[in-house]
N, C-alpha and C positions, 0 to 999 in steps of 0.2 A: 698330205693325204686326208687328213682328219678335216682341214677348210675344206677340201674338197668336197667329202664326202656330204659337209654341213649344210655345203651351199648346194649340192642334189637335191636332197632332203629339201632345203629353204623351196626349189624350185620346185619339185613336184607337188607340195603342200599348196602353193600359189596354183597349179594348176590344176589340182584337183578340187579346190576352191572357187575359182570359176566356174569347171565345169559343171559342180552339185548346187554353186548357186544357177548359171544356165540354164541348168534341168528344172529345176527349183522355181523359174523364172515363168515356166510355161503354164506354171500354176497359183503362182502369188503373182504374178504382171494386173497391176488393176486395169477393167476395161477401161477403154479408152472412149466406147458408145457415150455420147453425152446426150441426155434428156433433150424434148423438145422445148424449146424458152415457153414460159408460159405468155397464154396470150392473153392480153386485157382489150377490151371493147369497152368504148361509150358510144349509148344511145342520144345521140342528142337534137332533140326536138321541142316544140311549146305547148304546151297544155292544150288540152283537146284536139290533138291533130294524130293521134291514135297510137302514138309511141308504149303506153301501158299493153298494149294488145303483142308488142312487138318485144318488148321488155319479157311479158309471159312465156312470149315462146321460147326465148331463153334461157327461162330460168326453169320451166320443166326440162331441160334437158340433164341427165344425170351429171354429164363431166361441166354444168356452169355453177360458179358461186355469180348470185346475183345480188344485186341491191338496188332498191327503185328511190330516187330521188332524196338522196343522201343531202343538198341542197337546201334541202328544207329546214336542217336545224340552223345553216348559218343565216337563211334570212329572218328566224324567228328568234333568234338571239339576237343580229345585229339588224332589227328593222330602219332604224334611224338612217340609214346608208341609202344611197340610189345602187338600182339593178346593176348597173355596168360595173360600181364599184363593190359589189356585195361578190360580182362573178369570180375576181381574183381568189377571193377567197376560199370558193368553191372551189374552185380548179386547185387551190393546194389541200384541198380537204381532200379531193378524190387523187392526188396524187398520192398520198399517205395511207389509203384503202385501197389502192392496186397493189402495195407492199405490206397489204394487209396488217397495216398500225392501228389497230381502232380506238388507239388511247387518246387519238386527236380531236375525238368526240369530247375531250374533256373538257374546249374549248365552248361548246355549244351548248350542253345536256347538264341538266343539274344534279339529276339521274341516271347513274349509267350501273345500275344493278343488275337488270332480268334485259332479256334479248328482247320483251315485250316494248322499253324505253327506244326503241328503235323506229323513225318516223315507216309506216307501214312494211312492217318485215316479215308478215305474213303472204307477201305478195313475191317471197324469194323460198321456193322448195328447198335449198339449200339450209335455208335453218327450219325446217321440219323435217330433217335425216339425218343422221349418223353424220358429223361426232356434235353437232348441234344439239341434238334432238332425237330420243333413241324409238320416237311411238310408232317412224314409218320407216320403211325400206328407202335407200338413196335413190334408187329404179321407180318408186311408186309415184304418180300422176296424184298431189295434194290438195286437196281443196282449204281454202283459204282459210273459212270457218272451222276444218278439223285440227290444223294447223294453230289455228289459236287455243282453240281448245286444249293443248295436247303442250304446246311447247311455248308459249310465251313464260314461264315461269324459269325458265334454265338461265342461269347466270351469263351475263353478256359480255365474257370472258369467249363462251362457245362462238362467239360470232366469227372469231378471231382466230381460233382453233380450226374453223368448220374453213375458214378461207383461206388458209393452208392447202388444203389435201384436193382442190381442185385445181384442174387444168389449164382452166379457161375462168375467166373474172369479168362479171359483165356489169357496168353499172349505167342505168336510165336517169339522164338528168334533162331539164325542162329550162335550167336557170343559168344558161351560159349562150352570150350572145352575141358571142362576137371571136371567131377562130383563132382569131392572133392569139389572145391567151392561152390557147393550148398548144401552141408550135413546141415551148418546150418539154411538150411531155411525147408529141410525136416523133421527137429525133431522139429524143432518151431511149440507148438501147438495150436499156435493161426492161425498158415496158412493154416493148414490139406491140406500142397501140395501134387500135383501127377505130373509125369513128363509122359508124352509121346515121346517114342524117333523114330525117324523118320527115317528109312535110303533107299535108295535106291543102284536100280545096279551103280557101281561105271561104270562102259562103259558107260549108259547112260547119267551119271551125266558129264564123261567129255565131250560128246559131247553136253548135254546143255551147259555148261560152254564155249566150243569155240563158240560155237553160239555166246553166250553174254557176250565175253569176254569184247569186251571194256566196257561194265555196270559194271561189275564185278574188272573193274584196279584197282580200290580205293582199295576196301576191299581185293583183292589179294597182292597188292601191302602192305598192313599191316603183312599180315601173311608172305610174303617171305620177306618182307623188302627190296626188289632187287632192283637194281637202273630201271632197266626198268621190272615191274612186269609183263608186256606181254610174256618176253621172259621165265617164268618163273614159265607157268604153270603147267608142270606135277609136279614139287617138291613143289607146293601149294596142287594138287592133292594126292599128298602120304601125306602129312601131316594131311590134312582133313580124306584121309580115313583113318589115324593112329588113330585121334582123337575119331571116333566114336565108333571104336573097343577098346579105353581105358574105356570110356562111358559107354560101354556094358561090358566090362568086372569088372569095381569098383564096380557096381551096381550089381554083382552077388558072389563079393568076399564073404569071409566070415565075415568080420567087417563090412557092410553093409546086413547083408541078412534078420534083421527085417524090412528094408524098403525096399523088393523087390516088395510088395503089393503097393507101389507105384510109382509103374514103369508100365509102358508098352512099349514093343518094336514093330513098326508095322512098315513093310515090305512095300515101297509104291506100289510096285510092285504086291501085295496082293489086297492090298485096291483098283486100279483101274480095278481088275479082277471079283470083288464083292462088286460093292462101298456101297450097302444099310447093306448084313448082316455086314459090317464090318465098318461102320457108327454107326451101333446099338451097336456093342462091343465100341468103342471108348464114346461114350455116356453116355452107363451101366456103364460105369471105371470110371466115377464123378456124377453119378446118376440122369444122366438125360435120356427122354424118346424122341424116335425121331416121332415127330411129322409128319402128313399127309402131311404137305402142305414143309414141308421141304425134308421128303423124294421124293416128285415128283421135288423140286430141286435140289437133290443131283442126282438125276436119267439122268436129264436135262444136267447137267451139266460134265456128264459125261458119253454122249452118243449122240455128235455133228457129225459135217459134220466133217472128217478127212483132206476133200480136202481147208477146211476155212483157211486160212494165217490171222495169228493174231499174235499181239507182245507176249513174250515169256513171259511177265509178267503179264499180264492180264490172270485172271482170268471167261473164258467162256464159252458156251457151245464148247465142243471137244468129238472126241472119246479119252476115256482114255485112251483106253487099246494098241491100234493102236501109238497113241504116247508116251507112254511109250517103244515102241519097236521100235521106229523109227530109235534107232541110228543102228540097224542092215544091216539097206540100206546103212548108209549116214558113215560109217565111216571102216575106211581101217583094212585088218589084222593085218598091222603091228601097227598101232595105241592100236588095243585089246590086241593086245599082252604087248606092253607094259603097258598100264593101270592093267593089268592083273598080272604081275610083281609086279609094284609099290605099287598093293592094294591087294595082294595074300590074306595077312590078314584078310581083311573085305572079302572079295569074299568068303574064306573060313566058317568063323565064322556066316556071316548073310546068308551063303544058294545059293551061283548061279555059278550057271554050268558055266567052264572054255572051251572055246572053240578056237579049236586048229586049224582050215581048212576053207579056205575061203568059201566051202561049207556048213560047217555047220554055219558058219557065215550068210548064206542067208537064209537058211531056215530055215523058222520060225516053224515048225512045233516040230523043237527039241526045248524044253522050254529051254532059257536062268535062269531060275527061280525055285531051287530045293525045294519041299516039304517041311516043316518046319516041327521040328519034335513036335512040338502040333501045333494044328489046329487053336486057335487064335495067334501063337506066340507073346505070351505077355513078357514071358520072359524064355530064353532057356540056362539050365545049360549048364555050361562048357565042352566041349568034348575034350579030348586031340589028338582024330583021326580026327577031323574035320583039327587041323591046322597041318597040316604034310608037 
């Protein structure tokens, strides 16, 4: 009787045990909701073909940690290197800044005290806010200038901290030219990258580039490797625009065509003709919403006084659209023509009208700028009558 009794006992204990953890269950059970994966974007485009403008609108958005041309420190440490060989290295620099490791900087920077030792960081709102930088609200719209002012002196520890606690991670680089090297960071799926790729009119881009040729020595001077890179820029120019037409075309081959969903191609020449609907596509393509107070600065900011003289790097209010066509005054036939030549390829491939008379060179009324044949040209198959 007495087993008996024991083993009751034994049993009711077990079940009462269950039950109060059961009960117990419906309130210590950890959710099961898992976070959204964070997403990372590269900007990737070549110098003066408008990508800084498109980097901006990024990084005033409150859920982006931004970084603009993170690239810079590995070619200024390892200049001795050619372009293509300097790019692997980038690409694992920016692999180690989407998992926000910033100590890989250690590798480039002699300097890495204050957030200031950071090649242009005043061009990411993210380190002028909270936990960066305590002078502005994460929500405020930062001017570059107050931004310096304000927070380049905080330890560049914050950088590191501050690219944590965002959503989204966006970084613009200029210095990678060739898609293959990033294949494996697109199937890595802890990074759920997207790349947007940025091109502009190749006439345009060379006469920014003479503009700000001598800013521009160093990084030409790597690509042509020339004893004197100044003399040397149209064969920097075909190169680059060779590059961006490989870009576009790996990314639509057939051994890449399940990652074509993360790609976008945008035309800068588009975006300054309609900067908010196409602020909103750019957005929607890493699932963010464009906020009120940002679209009236993307608005701002791209609908200035044409007649304002301002450095070619600064980021301000301008008219966009007006300067994006400006090289149509300021630059000879025989210049267009040969750019015209040297970049037949992209001109053909990305959409813009070849133009053969100094007449129509002046007037603006014949669009430098052909239809894309879909309406966001996020990404446009292959056409064999396009390159003839």
């Amino acid at each position: 009787m007495s087993r008996y009794r024991n083993y009751t006992i034994a049993i009711v204990i077990i079940f009462q045990t269950i039950l109060i953890f059961s009960h117990l269950g419906t309130y210590i059970q950890p959710s099961t909701k898992q976070e959204p994966p964070k997403v990372h974007l590269l900007i990737l485009s070549t110098w003066r073909s408008g990508s800084s403008l498109v980097g901006h609108f990024f990084s005033q958005h409150p859920d982006v940690f931004y970084i603009k041309e993170p690239g810079w420190h590995v070619w200024h440490s390892m200049f001795q290197n050619k372009a293509h060989v300097l790019q692997m290295a980038v690409r694992d620099l920016i692999r180690s800044l989407y998992k926000c490791d910033m100590s890989v900087f250690d590798a480039y920077m002699q300097n890495r005290s204050q957030v200031l030792n950071l090649f242009r960081w005043t061009a990411s709102r993210a380190l002028c806010s909270p936990p960066a930088c305590d002078s502005f609200a994460r929500n405020d719209i930062v001017p570059e200038a107050a931004c310096r002012k304000q927070c380049g002196h905080y330890s560049f520890q914050k950088i590191e901290d501050a690219c944590y606690s965002y959503s989204h991670m966006v970084i613009q680089e200029n210095r990678i030219f060739d898609l293959k090297v990033l294949i494996s960071l697109l199937k890595d799926p802890t990074l759920n990258l997207k790349i947007i790729h940025v091109v502009h009119d190749p006439r345009a881009v060379a006469k920014s580039r003479e503009k700000t040729k001598r800013s521009l020595a160093f990084d030409s001077g790597i690509i042509h490797r020339a004893t004197k890179p100044l003399d040397g820029e149209f064969k920097v120019l075909q190169e680059i625009c060779q590059n961006q037409v490989n870009i576009y075309r790996t990314i639509n081959s057939k051994q890449l065509f399940s990652l074509r969903d993360r790609y976008m191609l945008l035309r800068y020449d588009d975006l300054v003709r309609d900067p908010l609907k196409k602020a909103r596509k750019v957005f929607s393509f890493i699932n963010l919403k464009l906020t009120e107070n940002l679209s009236r600065w993307i608005y701002n900011i791209t609908h200035g006084d044409r007649r304002q003289k301002v450095n070619s790097f600064q980021i301000i209010p301008r008219d966009a659209v007006y300067t994006s066509q400006a090289w149509r005054n300021l630059i000879s036939l025989e210049k267009v023509n040969k750019v015209q030549d040297i970049c037949k390829e992209a001109m053909n491939t990305f959409r813009y009208q070849f133009i053969d008379t100094k007449e129509e060179l002046r007037n603006l009324s014949m669009d430098s700028v052909l239809p894309g044949q879909r309406d966001d040209f996020m990404w446009l198959p292959q056409k064999k009558n396009l390159l003839n």
